[in-house]
C-alpha positions as YAML, in Angstrom:
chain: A
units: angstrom
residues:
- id: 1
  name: UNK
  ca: [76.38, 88.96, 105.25]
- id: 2
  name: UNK
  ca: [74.33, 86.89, 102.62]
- id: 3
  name: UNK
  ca: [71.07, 88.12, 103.67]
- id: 4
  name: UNK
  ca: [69.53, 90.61, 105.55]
- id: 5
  name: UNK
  ca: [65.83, 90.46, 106.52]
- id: 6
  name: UNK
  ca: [65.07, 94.02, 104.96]
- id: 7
  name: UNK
  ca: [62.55, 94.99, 107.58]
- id: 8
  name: UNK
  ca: [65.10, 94.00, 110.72]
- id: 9
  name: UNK
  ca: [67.44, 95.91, 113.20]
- id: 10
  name: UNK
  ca: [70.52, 94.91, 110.56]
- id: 11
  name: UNK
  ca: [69.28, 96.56, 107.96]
- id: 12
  name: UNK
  ca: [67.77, 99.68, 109.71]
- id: 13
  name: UNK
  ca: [71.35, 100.20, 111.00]
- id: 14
  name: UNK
  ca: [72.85, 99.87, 107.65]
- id: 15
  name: UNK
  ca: [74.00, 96.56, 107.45]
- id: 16
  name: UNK
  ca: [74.00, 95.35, 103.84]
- id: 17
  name: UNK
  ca: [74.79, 91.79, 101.74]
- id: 18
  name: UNK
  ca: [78.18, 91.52, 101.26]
- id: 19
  name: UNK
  ca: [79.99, 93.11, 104.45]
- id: 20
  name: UNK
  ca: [81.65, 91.18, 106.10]
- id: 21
  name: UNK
  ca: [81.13, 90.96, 110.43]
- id: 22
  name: UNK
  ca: [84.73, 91.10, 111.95]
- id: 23
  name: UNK
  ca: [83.66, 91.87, 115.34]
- id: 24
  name: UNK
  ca: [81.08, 91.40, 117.63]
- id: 25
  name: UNK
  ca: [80.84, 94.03, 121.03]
- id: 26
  name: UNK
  ca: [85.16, 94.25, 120.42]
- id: 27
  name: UNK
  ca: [85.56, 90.58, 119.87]
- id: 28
  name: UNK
  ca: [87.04, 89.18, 116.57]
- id: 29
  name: UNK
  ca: [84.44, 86.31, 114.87]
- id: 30
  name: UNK
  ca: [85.83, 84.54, 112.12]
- id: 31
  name: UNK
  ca: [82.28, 82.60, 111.34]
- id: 32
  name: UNK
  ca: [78.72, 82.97, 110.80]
- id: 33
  name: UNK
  ca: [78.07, 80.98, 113.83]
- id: 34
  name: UNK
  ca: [81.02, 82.94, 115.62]
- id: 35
  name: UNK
  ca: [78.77, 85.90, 114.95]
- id: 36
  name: UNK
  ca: [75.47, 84.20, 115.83]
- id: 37
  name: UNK
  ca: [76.59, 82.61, 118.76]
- id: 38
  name: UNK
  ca: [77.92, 86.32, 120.16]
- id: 39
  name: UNK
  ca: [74.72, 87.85, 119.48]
- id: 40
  name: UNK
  ca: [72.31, 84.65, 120.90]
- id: 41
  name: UNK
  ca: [74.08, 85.91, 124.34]
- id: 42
  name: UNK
  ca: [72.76, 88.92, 124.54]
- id: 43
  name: UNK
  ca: [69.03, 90.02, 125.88]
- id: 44
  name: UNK
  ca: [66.70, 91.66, 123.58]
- id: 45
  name: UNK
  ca: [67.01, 95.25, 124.14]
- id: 46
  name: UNK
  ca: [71.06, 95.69, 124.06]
- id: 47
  name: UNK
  ca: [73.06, 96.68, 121.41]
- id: 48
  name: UNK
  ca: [75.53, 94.86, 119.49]
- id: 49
  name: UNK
  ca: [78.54, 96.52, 118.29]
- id: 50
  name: UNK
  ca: [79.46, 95.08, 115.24]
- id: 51
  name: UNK
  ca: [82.78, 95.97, 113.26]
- id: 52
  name: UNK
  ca: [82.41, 95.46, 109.72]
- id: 53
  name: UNK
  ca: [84.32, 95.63, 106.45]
- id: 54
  name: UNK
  ca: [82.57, 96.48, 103.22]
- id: 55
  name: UNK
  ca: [85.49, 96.60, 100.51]
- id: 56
  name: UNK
  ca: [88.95, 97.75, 101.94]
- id: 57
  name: UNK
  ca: [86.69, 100.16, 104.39]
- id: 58
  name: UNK
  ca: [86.35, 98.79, 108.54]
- id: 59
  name: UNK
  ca: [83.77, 100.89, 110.73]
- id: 60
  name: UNK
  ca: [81.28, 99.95, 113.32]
- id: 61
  name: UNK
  ca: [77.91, 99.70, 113.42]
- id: 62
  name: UNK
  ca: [75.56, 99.77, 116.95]
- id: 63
  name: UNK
  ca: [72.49, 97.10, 115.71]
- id: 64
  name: UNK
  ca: [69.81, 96.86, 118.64]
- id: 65
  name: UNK
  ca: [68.89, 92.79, 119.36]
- id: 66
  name: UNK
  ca: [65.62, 91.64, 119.60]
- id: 67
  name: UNK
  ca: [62.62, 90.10, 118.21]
- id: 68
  name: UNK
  ca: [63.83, 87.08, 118.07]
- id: 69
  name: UNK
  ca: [61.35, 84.17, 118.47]
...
């Protein structure tokens, strides 16, 4: 991630610049539109489960969706 709206679901759950989003709900992405198209999918409300990789470390993070206008 290059940015991350401090105030947004992302960074509540954790998310910071510089990990990288490897999966999105168990599917590999390999792009940032990979990753946006995933989450543009979903309905506000559910959660995306996002595998990340920050350094040599993978683990996932559960990131609600929504507010998006």
């Amino acid at each position: 991630m290059r940015d991350v709206v401090a105030t947004g679901p992302a960074a509540r759950a954790g998310i910071e610049p510089g990990m990288v989003i490897v999966e999105v709900n168990r599917k590999p992405v390999k792009t940032v539109q990979d990753v946006a198209q995933s989450i543009a999918k979903m309905k506000d409300g559910e959660v995306a489960l996002l595998r990340v990789r920050r350094g040599q470390d993978l683990f996932y993070v559960a990131v609600p969706v929504g507010g998006r206008q």
